[in-house]
C-alpha positions in Angstrom: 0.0 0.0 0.0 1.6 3.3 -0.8 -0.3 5.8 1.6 -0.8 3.5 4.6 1.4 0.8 6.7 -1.2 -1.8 6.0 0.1 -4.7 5.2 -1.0 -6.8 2.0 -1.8 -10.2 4.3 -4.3 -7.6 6.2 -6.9 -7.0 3.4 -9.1 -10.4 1.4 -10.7 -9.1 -1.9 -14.3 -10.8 -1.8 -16.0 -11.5 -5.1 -19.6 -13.1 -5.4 -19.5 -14.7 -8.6 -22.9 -14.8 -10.6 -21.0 -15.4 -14.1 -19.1 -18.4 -14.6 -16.6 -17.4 -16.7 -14.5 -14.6 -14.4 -11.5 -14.7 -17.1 -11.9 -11.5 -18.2 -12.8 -9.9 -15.3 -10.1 -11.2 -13.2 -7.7 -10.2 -16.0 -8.6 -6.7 -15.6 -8.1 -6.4 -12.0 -5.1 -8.5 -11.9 -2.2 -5.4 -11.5 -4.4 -4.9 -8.8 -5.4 -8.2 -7.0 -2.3 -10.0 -8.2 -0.7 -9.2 -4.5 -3.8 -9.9 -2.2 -5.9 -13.2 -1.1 -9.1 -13.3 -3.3 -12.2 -15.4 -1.9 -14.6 -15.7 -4.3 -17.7 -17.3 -3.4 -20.3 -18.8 -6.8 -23.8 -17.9 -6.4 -25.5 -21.6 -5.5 -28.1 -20.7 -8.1 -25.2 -20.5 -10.6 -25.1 -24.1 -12.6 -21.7 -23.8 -15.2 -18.4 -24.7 -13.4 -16.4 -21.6 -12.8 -13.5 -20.4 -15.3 -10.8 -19.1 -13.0 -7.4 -17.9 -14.8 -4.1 -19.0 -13.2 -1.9 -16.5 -11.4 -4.2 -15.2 -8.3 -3.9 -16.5 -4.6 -7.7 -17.3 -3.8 -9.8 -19.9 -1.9 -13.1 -20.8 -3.9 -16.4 -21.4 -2.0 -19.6 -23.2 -3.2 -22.8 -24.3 -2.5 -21.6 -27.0 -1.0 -19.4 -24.8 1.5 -22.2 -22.6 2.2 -24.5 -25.9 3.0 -21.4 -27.6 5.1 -20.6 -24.3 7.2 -24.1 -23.0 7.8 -26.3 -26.3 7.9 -30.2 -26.8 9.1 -29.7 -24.1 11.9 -30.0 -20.7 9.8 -33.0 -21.3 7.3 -33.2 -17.7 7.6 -30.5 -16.6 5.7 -30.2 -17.2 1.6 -26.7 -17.0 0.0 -28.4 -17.0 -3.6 -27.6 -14.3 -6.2 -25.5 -10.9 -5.0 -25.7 -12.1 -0.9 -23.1 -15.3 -2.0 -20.7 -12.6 -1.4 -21.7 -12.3 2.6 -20.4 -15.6 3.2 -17.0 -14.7 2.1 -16.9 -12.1 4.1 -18.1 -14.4 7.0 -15.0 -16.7 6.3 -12.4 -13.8 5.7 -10.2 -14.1 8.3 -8.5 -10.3 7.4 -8.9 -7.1 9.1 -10.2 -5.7 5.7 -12.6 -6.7 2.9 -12.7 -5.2 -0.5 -15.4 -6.2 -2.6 -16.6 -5.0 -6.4 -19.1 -6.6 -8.2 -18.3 -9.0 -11.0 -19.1 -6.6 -13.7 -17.3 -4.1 -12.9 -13.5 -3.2 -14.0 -10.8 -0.7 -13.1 -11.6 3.2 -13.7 -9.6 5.5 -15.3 -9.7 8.8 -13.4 -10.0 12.3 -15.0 -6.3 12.5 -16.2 -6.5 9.0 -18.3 -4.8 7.3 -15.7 -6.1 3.9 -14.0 -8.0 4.0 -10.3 -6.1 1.9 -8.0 -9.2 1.1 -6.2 -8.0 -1.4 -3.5 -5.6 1.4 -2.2 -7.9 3.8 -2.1 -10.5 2.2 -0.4 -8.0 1.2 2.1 -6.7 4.0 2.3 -10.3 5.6 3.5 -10.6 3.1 6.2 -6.6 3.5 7.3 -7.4 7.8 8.0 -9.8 9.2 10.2 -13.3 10.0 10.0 -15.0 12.9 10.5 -18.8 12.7 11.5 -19.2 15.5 14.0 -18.9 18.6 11.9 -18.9 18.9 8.2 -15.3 19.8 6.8 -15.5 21.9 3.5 -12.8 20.8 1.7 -14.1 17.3 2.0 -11.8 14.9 3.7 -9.0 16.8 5.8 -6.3 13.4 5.6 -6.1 13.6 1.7 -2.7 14.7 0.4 -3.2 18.6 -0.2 -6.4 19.5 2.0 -6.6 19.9 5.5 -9.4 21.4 8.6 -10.8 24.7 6.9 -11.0 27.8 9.5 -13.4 27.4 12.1 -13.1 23.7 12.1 -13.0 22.6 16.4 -9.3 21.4 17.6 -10.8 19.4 19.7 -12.9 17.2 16.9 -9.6 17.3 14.4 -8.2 13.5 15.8 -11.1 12.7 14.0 -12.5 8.9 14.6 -12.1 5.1 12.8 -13.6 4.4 9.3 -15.5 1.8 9.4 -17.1 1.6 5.9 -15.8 3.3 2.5 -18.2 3.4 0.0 -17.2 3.7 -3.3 -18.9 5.0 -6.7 -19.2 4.1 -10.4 -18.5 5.3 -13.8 -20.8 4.1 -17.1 -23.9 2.7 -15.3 -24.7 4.2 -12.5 -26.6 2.0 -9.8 -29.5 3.7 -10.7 -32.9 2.1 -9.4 -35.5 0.0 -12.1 -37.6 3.0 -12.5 -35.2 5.5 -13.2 -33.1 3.6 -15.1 -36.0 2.4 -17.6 -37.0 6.4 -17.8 -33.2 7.2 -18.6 -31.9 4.3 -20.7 -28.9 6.2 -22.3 -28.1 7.5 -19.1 -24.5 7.0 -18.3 -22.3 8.4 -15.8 -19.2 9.9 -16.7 -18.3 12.1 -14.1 -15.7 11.5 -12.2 -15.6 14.0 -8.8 -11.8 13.6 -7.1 -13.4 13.9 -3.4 -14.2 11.7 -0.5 -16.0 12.6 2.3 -17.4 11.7 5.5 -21.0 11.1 5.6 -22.4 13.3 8.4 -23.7 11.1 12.0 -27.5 11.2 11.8 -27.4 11.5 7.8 -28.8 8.0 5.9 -27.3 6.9 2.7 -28.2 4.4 0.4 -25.0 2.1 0.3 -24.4 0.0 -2.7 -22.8 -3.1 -2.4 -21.3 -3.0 -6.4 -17.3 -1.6 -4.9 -17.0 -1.3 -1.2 -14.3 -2.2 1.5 -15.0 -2.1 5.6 -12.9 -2.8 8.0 -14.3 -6.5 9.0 -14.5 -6.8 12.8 -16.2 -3.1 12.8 -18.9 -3.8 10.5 -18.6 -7.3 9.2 -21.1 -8.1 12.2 -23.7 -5.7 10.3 -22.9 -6.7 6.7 -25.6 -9.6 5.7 -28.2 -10.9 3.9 -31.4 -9.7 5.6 -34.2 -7.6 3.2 -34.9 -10.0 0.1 -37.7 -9.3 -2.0 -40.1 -11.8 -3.0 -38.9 -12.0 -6.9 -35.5 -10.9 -5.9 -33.2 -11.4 -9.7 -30.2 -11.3 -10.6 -29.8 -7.6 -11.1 -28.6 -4.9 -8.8 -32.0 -3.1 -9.3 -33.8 -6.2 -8.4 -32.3 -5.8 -5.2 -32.3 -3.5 -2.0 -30.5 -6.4 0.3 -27.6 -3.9 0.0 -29.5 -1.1 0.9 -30.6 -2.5 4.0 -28.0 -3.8 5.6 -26.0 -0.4 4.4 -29.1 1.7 6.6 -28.0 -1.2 9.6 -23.8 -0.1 9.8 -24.9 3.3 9.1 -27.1 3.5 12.3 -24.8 1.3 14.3 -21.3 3.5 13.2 -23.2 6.5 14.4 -24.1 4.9 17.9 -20.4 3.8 18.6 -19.0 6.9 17.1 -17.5 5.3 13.9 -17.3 6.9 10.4 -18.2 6.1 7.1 -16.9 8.1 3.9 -17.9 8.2 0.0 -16.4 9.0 -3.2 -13.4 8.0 -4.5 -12.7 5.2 -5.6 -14.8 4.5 -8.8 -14.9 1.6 -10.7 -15.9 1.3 -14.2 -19.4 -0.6 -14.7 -20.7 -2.6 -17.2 -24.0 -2.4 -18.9 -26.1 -5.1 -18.4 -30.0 -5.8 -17.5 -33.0 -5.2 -19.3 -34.3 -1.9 -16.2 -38.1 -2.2 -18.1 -38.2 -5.9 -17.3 -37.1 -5.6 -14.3 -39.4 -3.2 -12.9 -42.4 -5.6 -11.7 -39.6 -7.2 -9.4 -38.2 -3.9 -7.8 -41.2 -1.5 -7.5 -41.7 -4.0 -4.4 -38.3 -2.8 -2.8 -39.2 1.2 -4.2 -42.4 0.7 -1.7 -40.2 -0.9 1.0 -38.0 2.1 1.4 -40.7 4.6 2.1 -40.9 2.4 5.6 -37.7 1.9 5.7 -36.5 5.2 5.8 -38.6 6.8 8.6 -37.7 3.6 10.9 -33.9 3.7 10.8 -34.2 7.5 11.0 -35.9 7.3 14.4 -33.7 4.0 15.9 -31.6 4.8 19.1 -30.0 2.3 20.4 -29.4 1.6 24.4 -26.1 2.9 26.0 -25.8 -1.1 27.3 -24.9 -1.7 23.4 -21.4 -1.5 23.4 -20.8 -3.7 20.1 -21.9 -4.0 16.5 -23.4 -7.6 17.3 -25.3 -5.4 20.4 -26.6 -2.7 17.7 -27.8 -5.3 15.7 -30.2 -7.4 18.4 -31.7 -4.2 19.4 -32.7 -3.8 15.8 -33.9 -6.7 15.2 -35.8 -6.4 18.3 -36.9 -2.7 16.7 -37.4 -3.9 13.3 -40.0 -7.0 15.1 -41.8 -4.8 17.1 -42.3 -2.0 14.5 -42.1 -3.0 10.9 -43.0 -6.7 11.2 -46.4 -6.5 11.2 -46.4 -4.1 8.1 -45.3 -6.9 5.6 -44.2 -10.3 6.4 -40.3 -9.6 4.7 -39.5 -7.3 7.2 -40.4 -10.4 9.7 -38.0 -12.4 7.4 -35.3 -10.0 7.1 -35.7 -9.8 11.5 -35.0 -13.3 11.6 -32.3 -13.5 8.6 -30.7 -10.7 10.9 -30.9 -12.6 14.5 -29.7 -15.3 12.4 -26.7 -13.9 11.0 -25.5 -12.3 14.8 -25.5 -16.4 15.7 -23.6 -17.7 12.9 -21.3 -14.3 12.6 -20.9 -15.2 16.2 -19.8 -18.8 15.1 -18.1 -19.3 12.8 -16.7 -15.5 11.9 -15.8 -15.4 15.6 -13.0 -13.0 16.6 -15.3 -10.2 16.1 -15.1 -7.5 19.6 -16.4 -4.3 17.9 -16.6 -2.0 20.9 -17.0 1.5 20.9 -13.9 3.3 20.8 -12.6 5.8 23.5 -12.7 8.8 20.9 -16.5 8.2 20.2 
């Protein structure tokens, strides 16, 4: 890493695979991922035998894995489709987990040059956070910014990173409606900034290129909100989005940080948005209840953990949302279900709220 002393042994580059053939994705990535441990796990719905190139240090996971490590006792939880990728990052064994969706490729920035987008994830999650008051000039531990005028001494230490959220170029991870009004919509603009997304301010996280440090919010990471004709396209799902809401909400109660921006990656088209739209205008619903709840969770002074945080929402989420549609029921038990296996099998895991929060 050139801007931090982490260590290439500390960070596991998670891939859920829902194509079979990865050779020309890997290829792309590999003057990037050559150096690091890949875990790539195959979506159990996927049938083809994966097509792996030679060359990459990487432990492959399949249905079978899945069936062997979580058994009979978590019927809750479905590793099928874009959630595969959670139980990679419930077997990583790494401080930090990088992990891009499989059609997606390195970014060239605004000069013509190529996005290094493992570094600069970790590279978010290495340098502090700033929640507590809005800094101007975007991210004050960038090379060439720092605390604007008026900025309090006393908040510049700033606090960890838990989550870095990252952004695309091409297709943007638009949602089914939008997309199908704006076809030819492409984004190519590429904003040099990271920030810090304010405590108390929501975000809608995408899962397509994200790293988090894993004991910090791997706990809150997992395959909760499925809709009922959940595909095989980001738009056809908001599992993501949920889970994103959950480490938002639980980063703000133990005084963590979570930044956007840089780094993009560069996105394929794929999808058919029009077709899609039946199965997602379920999840479009969902949000205008999901919103207003996470907005109004507090969380108990006696939760002193990320595995805490999460019971107490899935106690909120039972007693609140439950009885509105029956897959916020599921996603409570998916969620109570994933703090016993995290607990497990991804042991290791003593989140606790850190002294500067």
């Amino acid at each position: 890493m050139s801007q931090t002393n982490i260590g290439d042994d500390e960070v596991d580059i998670v891939i859920g695979a829902l194509h079979a053939d990865l050779t020309s994705f890997l290829n792309e990535w590999r003057p990037l991922f050559s150096r690091f441990h890949l875990i790539i796990v195959k979506d159990p719905d996927l049938r083809e035998e994966l097509k792996i190139p030679e060359g990459f240090n990487l432990h492959v996971y399949t249905k079978s894995d899945i069936d062997r490590v979580v058994g009979s006792s978590y019927t809750a939880i479905n590793f099928s489709g874009y959630s595969c990728r959670y139980f990679g990052y419930l077997m990583s064994r790494k401080k930090y987990i990088f992990s891009v969706d499989d059609d997606c490729i390195p970014a060239k920035d605004d000069k013509g040059l190529s996005v290094d987008a493992v570094d600069q994830h970790i590279t978010n999650l290495a340098t502090p956070a700033t929640p507590f008051f809005f800094n101007t000039l975007y991210d004050p531990f960038r090379k060439g910014t720092d605390f604007v005028r008026g900025y309090p001494f006393s908040l510049r230490s700033g606090v960890t990173c838990a989550l870095s959220c990252g952004l695309w170029l091409n297709l943007a991870d638009h949602d089914a409606p939008t997309q199908a009004l704006k076809p030819g919509h492409r984004n190519s603009r590429y904003v040099d900034a990271v920030l810090t997304v304010p405590a108390r301010a929501l975000m809608p996280v995408s899962g397509v290129n994200i790293a988090f440090n894993r004991e910090l919010a791997g706990p809150a990471l997992f395959p909760g909100l499925r809709l009922a004709a959940e595909g095989k396209l980001r738009w056809e799902t908001v599992e993501d989005i949920w889970c994103g809401l959950c480490v938002k909400v639980v980063c703000d109660h133990l005084g963590l940080g979570v930044k956007t921006g840089l780094p993009y990656v560069w996105r394929n088209d794929r999808g058919n948005a029009i077709e899609s739209l039946k199965k997602e205008w379920e999840g479009v619903k969902l949000m205008e209840e999901v919103v207003p709840f996470f907005q109004s969770v507090r969380l108990s002074q006696a939760a002193v953990t990320t595995e805490d945080c999460m019971l107490e929402i899935v106690a909120l989420v039972k007693e609140r949302l439950a009885t509105l549609d029956p897959v916020f029921a599921r996603a409570a038990q998916a969620m109570a279900d994933w703090i016993k296996l995290w607990k497990a099998v991804g042991s290791g895991s003593g989140s606790s709220r850190p002294s500067n929060g």
